[in-house]
C-alpha positions as a printed Julia matrix, in Angstrom:
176×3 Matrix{Float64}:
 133.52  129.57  76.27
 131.92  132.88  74.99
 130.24  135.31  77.41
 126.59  135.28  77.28
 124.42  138.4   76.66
 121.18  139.04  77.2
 119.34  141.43  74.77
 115.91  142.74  76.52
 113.66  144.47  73.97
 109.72  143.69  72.57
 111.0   145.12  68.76
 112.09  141.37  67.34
 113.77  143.68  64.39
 116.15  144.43  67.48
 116.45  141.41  69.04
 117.4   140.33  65.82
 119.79  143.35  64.34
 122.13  142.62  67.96
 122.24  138.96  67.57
 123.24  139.24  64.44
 126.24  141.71  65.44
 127.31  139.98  68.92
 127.16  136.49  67.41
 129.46  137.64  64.44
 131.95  138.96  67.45
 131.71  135.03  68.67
 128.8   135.96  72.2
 126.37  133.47  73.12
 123.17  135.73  72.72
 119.72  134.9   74.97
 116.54  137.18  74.33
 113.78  138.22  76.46
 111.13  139.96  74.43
 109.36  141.07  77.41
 110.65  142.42  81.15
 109.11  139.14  82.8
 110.79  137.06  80.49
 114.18  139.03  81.11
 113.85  138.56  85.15
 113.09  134.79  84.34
 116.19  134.3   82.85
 118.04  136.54  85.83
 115.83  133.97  87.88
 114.08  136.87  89.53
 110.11  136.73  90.27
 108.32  139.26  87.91
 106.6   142.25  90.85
 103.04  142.25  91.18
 101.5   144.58  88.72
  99.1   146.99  90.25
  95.83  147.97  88.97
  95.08  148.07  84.88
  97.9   145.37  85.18
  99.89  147.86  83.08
 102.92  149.32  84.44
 103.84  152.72  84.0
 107.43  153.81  83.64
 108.64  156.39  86.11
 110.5   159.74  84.32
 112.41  159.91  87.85
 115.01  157.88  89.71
 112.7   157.78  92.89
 111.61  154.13  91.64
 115.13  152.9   92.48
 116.79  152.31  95.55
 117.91  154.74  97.69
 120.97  153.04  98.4
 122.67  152.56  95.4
 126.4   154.65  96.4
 126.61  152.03  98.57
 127.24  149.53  95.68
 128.91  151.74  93.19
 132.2   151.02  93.88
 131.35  147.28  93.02
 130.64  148.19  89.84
 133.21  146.62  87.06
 133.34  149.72  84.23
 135.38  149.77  81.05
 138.26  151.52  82.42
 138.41  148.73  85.22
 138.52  145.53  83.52
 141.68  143.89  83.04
 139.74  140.57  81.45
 136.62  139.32  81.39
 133.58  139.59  83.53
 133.12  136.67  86.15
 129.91  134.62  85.32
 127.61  134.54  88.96
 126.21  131.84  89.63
 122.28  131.98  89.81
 120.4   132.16  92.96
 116.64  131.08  92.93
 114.41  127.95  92.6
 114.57  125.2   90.3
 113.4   127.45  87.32
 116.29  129.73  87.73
 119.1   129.66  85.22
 122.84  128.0   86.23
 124.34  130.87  85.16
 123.62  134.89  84.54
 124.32  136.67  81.65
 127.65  138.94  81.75
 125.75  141.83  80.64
 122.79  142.62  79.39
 121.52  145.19  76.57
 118.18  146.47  78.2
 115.37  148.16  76.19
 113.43  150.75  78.97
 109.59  151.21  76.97
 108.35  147.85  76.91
 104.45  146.24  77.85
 103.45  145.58  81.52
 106.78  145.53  82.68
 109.31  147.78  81.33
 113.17  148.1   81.55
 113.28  150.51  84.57
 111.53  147.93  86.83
 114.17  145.6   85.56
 116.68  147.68  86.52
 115.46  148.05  90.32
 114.7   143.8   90.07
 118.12  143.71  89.17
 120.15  146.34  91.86
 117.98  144.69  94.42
 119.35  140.97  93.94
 122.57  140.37  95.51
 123.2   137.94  92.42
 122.16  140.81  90.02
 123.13  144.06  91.16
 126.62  143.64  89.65
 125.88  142.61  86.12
 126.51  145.68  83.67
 123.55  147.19  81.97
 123.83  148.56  78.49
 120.24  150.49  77.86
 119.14  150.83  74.26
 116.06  153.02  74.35
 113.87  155.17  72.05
 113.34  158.06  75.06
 116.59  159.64  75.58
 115.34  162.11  78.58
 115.91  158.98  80.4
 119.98  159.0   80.07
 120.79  161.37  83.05
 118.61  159.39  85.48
 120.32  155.66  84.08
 123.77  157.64  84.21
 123.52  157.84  88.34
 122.47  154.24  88.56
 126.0   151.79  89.49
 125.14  148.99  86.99
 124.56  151.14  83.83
 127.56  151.2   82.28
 126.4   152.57  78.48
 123.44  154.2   77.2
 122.61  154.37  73.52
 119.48  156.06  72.13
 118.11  154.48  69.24
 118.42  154.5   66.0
 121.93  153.17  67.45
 125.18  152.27  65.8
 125.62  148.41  65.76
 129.34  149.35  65.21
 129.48  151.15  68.12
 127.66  149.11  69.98
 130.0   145.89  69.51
 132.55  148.04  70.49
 131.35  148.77  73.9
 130.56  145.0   74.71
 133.55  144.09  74.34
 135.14  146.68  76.45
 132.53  145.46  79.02
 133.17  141.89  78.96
 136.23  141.82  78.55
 137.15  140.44  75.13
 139.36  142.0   72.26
């Protein structure tokens, strides 16, 4: 069975572009156009937006937990894996998926609820925290905050190499 990605990003010109390159490398590939619709397929709740019902992103790492060196050395990176990843098994209601994603390729600037939100969703969740985060984003002032977090395990800034990018997941998950 392949390993399942999830690609996170509201440009359907790159949902499409890393379909097209991780399905030619054999992945199963799931999209979420939207932050909301990536935490329903994690089979995390969407937080309450506050206010204008936009959120804003944050240009710090205060948004994340505060805790996060306590999980770091769970974190599987390239130079660790000696196969592939382990697919976790879901935790939530009857909505939430059987299984997670391996990794995920994670836009950050996205509508209402953007990819740094995601991230915290995600290093929150017991069931989450672990999965490897590759961010593709437009803003790359962002890459020194993502670098300190324990499940990012690439950044690329956009325009991106699709080479490059096939590359690293399949260093990350495991498959040659």
């Amino acid at each position: 069975m392949s390993a399942t990605i999830l690609v996170v990003d509201d440009d359907p010109d790159i949902l499409s572009l890393v379909r097209y390159a991780l399905e030619k490398d054999g992945y199963t590939v799931e999209e979420a156009a939207s932050g909301a619709a990536a935490l329903k397929k994690f089979g995390l709740e969407a937080p309450a937006l506050s206010g204008s019902g936009e959120q804003r992103p944050s240009e710090d790492a205060s948004n994340f937990p505060n805790d996060v060196g306590s999980i770091r050395p769970n974190l599987r990176r390239p130079e660790d894996l000696d196969g592939a990843l382990p697919r976790a098994p879901a935790q939530g209601g009857p909505d939430a998926p059987k299984e997670l994603p391996e990794l995920a390729i994670l836009d950050i600037m996205m509508p209402s609820i953007d990819g740094y939100t995601v991230c915290k969703r995600l290093l929150e969740n017991e069931a989450t925290r672990r999965i490897p985060l590759v961010i593709l984003t437009a803003k790359s002032r962002t890459k020194d905050i993502f670098q300190t977090l324990p499940n990012v395990a690439a950044f690329f800034e956009k325009p991106f190499d699709p080479d490059t990018l096939r590359r690293t997941v399949a260093s990350l998950v495991g498959k040659q």
